[in-house]
MOPAC internal coordinates of N, CA, C and O (Angstrom, degrees):
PM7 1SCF
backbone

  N    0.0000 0     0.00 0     0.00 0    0    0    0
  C    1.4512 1     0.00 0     0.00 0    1    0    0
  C    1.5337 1   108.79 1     0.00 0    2    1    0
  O    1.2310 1   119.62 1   -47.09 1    3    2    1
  N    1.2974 1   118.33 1   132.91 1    3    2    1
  C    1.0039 1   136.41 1   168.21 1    5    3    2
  C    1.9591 1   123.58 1   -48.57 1    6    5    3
  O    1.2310 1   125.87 1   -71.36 1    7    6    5
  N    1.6217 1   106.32 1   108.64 1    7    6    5
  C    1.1840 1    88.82 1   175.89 1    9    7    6
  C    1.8502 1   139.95 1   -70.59 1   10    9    7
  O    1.2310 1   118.44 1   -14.33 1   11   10    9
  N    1.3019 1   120.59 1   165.67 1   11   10    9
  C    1.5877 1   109.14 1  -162.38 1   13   11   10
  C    1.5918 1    93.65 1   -87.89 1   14   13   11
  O    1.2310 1   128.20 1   -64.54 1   15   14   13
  N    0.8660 1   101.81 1   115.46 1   15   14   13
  C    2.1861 1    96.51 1   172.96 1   17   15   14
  C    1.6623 1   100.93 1  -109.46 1   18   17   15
  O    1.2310 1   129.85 1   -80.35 1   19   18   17
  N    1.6532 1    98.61 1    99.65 1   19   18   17
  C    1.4757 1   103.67 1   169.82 1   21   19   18
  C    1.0314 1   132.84 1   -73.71 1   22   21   19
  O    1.2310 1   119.73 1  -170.72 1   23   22   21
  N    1.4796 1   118.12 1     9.28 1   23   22   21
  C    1.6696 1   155.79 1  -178.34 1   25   23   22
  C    1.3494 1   104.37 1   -68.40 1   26   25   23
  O    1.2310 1   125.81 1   129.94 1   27   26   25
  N    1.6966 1   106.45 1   -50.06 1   27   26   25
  C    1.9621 1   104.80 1  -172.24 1   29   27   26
  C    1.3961 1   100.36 1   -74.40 1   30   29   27
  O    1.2310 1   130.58 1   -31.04 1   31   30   29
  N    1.8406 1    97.20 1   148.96 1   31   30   29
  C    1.0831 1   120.27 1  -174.00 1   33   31   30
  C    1.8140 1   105.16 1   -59.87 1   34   33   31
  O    1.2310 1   114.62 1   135.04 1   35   34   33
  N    1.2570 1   127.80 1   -44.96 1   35   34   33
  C    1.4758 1   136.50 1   166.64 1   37   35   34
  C    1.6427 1   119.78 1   -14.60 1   38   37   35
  O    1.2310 1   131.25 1   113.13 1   39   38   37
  N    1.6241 1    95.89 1   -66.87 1   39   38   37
  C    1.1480 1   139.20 1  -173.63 1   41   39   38
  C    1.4780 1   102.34 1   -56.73 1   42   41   39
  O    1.2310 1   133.92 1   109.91 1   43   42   41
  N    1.2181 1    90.68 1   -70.09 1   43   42   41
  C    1.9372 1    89.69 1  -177.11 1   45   43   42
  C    1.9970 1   122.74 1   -79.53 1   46   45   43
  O    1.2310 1   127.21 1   164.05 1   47   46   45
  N    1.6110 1   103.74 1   -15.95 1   47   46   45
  C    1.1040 1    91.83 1   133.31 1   49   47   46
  C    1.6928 1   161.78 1   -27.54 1   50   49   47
  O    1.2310 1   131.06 1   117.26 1   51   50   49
  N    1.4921 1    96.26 1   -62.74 1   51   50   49
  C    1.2391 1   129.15 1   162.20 1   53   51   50
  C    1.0850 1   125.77 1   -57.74 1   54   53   51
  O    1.2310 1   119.64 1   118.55 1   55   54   53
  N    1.7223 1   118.29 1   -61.45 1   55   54   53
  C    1.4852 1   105.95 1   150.15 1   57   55   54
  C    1.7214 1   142.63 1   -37.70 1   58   57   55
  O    1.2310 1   120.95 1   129.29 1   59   58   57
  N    1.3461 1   115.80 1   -50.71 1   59   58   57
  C    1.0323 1   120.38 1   147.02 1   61   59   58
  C    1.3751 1   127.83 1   -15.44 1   62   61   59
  O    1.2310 1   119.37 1   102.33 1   63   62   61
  N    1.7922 1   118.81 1   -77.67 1   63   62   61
  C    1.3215 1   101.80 1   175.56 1   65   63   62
  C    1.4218 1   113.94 1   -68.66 1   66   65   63
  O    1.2310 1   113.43 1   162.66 1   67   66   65
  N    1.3981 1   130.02 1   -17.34 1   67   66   65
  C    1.4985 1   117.67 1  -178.29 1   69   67   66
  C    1.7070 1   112.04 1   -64.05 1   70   69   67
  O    1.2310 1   126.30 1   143.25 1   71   70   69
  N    1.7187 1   105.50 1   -36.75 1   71   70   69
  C    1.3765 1   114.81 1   172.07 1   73   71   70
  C    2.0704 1   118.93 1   -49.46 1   74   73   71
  O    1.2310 1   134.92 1   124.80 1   75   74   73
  N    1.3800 1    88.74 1   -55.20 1   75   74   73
  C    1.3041 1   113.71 1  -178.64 1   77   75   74
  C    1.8297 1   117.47 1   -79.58 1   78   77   75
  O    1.2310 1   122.94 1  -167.74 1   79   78   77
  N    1.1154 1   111.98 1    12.26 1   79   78   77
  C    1.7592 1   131.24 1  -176.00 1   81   79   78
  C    1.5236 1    81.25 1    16.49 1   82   81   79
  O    1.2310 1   103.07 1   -89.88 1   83   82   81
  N    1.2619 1   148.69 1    90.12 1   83   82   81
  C    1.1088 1   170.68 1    24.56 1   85   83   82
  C    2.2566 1   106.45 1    50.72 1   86   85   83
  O    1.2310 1   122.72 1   -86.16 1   87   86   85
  N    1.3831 1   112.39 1    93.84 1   87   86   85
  C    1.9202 1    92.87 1   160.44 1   89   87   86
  C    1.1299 1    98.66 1   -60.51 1   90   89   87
  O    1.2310 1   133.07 1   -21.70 1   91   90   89
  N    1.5798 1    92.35 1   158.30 1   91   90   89
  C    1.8985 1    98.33 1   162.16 1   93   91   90
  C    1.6228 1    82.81 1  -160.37 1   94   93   91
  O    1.2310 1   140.45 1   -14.75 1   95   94   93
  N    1.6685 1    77.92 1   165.25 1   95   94   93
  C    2.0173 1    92.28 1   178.60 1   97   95   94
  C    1.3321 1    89.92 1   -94.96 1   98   97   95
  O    1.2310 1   124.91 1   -23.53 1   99   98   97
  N    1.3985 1   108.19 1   156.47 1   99   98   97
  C    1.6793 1   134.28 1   161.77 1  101   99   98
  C    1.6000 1   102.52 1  -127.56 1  102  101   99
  O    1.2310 1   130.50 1   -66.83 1  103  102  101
  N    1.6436 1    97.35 1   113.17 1  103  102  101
  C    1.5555 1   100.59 1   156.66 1  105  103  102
  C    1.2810 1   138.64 1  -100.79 1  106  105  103
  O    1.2310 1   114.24 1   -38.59 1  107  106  105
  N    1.1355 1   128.50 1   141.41 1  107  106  105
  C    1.3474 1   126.25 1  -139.88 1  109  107  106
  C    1.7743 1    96.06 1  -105.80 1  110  109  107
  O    1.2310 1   122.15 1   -29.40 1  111  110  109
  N    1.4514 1   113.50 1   150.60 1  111  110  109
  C    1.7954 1   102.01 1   159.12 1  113  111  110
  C    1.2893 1   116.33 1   -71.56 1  114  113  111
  O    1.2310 1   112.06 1  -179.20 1  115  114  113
  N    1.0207 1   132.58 1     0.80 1  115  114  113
  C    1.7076 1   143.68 1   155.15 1  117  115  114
  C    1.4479 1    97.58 1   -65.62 1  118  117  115
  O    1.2310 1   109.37 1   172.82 1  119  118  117
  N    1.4542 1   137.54 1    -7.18 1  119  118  117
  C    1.5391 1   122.30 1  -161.62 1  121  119  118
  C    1.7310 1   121.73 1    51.55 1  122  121  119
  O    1.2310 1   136.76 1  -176.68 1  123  122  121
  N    1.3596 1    85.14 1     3.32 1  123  122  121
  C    1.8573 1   100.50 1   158.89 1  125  123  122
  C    1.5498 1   114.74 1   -44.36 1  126  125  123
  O    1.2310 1   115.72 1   -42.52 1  127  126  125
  N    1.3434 1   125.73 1   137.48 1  127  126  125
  C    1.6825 1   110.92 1   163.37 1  129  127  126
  C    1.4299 1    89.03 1  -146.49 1  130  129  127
  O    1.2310 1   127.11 1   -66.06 1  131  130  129
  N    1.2463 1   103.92 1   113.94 1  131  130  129
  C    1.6538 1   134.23 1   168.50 1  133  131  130
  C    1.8402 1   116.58 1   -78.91 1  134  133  131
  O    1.2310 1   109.61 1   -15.23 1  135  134  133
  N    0.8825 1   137.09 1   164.77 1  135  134  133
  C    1.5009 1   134.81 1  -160.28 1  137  135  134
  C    1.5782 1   105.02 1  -168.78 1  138  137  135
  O    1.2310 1   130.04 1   -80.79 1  139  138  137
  N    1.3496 1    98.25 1    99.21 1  139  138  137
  C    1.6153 1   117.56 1   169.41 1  141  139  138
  C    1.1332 1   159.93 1   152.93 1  142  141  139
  O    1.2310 1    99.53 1   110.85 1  143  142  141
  N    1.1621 1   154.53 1   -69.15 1  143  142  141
  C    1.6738 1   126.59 1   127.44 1  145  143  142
  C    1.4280 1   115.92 1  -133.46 1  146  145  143
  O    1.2310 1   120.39 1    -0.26 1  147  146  145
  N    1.1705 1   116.86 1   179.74 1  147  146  145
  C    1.3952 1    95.34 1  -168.35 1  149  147  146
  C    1.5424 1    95.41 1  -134.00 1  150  149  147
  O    1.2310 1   124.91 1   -32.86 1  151  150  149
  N    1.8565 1   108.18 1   147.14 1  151  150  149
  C    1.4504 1   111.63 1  -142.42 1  153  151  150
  C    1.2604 1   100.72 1   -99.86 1  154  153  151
  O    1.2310 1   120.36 1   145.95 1  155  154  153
  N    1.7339 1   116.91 1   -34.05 1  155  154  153
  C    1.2330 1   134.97 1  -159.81 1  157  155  154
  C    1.8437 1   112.64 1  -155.64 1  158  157  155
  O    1.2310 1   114.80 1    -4.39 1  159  158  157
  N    1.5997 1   127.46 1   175.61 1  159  158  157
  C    0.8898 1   111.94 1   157.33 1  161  159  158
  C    2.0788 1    88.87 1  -162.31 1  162  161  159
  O    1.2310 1   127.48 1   -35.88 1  163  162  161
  N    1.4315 1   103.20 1   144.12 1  163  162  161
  C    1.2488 1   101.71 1   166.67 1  165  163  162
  C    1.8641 1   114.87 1  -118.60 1  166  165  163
  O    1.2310 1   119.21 1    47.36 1  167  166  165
  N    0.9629 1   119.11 1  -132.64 1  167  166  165
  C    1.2409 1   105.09 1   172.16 1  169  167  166
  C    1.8917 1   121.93 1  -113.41 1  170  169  167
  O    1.2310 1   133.67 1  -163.94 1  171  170  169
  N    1.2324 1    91.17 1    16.06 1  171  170  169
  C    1.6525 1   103.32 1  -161.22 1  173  171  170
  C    2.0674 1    95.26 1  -127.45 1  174  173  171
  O    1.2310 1   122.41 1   166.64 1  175  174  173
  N    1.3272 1   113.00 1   -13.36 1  175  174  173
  C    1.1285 1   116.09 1  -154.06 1  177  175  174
  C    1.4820 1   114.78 1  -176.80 1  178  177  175
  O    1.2310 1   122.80 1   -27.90 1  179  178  177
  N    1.7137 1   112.24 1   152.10 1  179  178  177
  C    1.4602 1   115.16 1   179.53 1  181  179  178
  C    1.7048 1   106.02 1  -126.45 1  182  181  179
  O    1.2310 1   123.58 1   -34.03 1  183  182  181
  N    1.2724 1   110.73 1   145.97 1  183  182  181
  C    1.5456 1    97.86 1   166.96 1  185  183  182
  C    1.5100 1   117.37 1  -109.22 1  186  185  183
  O    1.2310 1   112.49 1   -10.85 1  187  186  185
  N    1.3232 1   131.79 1   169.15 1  187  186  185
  C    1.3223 1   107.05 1  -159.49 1  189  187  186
  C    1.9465 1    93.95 1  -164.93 1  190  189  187
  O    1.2310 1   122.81 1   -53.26 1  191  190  189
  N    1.2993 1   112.23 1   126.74 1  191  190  189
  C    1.4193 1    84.87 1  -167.35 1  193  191  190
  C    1.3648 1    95.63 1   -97.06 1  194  193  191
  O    1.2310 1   125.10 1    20.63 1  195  194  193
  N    1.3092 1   107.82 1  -159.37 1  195  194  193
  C    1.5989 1    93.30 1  -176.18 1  197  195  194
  C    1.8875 1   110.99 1  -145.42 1  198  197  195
  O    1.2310 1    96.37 1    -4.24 1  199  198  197
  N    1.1280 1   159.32 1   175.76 1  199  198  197
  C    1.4549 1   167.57 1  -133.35 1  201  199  198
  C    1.6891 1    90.16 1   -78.87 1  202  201  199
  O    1.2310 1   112.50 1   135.48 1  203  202  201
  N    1.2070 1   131.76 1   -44.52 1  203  202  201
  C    1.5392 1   134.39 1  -152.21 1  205  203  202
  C    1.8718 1    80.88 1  -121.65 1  206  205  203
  O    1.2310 1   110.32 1  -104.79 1  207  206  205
  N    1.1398 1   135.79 1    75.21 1  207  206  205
  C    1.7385 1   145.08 1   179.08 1  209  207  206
  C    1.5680 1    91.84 1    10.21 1  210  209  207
  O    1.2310 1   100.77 1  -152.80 1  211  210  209
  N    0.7545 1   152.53 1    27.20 1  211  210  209
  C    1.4828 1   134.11 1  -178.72 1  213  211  210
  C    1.7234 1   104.97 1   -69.37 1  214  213  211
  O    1.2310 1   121.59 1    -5.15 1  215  214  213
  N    1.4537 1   114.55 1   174.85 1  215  214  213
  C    1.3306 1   101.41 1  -178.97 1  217  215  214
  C    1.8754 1    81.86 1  -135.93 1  218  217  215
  O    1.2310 1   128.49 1   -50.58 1  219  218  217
  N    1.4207 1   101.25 1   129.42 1  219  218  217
  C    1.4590 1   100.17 1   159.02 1  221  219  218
  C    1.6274 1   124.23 1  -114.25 1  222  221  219
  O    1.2310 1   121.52 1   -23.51 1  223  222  221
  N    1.0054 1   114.69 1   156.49 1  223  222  221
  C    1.6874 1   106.90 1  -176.46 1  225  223  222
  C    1.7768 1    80.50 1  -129.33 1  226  225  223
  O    1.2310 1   130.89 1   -49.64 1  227  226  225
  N    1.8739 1    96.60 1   130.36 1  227  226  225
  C    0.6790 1   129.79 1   162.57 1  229  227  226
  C    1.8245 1   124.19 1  -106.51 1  230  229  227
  O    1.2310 1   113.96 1   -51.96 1  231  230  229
  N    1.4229 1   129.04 1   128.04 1  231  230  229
  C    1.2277 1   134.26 1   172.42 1  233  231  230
  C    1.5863 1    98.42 1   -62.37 1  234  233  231
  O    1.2310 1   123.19 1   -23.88 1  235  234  233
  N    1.7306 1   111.49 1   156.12 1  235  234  233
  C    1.3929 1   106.60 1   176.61 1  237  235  234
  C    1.6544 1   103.45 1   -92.77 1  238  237  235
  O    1.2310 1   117.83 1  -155.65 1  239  238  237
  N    0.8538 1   121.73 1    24.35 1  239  238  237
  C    2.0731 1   114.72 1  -142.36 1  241  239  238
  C    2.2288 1    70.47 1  -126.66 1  242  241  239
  O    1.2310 1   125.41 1   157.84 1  243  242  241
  N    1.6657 1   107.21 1   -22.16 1  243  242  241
  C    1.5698 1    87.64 1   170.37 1  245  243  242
  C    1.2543 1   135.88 1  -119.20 1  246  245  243
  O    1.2310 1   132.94 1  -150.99 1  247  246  245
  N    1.7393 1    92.61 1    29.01 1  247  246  245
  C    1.3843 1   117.51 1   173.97 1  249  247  246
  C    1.8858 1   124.01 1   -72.42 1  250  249  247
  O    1.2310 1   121.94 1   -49.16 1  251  250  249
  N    1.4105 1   113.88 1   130.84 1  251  250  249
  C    2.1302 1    96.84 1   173.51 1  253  251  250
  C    1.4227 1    69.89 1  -111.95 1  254  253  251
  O    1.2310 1   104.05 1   107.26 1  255  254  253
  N    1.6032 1   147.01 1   -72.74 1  255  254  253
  C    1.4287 1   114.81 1  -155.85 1  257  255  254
  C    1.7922 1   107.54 1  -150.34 1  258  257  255
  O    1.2310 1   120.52 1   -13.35 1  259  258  257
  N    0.9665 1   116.62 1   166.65 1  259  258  257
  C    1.4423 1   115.20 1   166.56 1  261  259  258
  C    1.5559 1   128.82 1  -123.26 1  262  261  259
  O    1.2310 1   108.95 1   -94.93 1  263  262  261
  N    1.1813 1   138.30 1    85.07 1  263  262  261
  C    1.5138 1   139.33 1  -147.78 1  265  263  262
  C    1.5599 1    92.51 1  -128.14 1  266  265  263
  O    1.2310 1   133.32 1   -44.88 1  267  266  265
  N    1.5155 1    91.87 1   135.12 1  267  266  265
  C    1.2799 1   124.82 1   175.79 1  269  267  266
  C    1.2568 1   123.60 1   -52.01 1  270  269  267
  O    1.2310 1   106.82 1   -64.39 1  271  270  269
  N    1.3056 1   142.14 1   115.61 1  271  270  269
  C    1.6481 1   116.29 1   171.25 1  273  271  270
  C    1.3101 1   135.07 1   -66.58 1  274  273  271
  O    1.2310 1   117.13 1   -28.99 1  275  274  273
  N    1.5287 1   123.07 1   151.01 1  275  274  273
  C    1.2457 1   122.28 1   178.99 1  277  275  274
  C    1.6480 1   127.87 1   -87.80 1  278  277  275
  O    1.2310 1   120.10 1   180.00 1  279  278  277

């Protein structure tokens, strides 16, 4: 298993909006785009709840991007 290096800029990105409960879109390689905050992240995966509390866990391997809303 892959270790978590909270060092990369990515990484601590991410924290950030989780710190800052920040929405953001997640687009999917499905051309999926999900909308909402994100709860957690490990190194294999993000969780992210969504407009209706749902919680989704997303793999990172099916991530194209995650951007904040304006």
């Amino acid at each position: 298993m892959a270790e978590f290096d909270t060092g990369l800029p990515s990484i601590r990105q991410v924290q950030e909006l989780i710190k800052d409960q920040k929405n953001v879109e997640v687009k999917l390689i499905t051309n999926d785009l999900i909308v909402g905050k994100i709860r957690w992240q490990d190194p294999q995966s993000i969780c992210l709840i969504d407009q209706s509390d749902q919680s989704i866990l997303i793999w990172r391997q099916s991530l194209v991007f995650i951007k904040p809303q304006s």
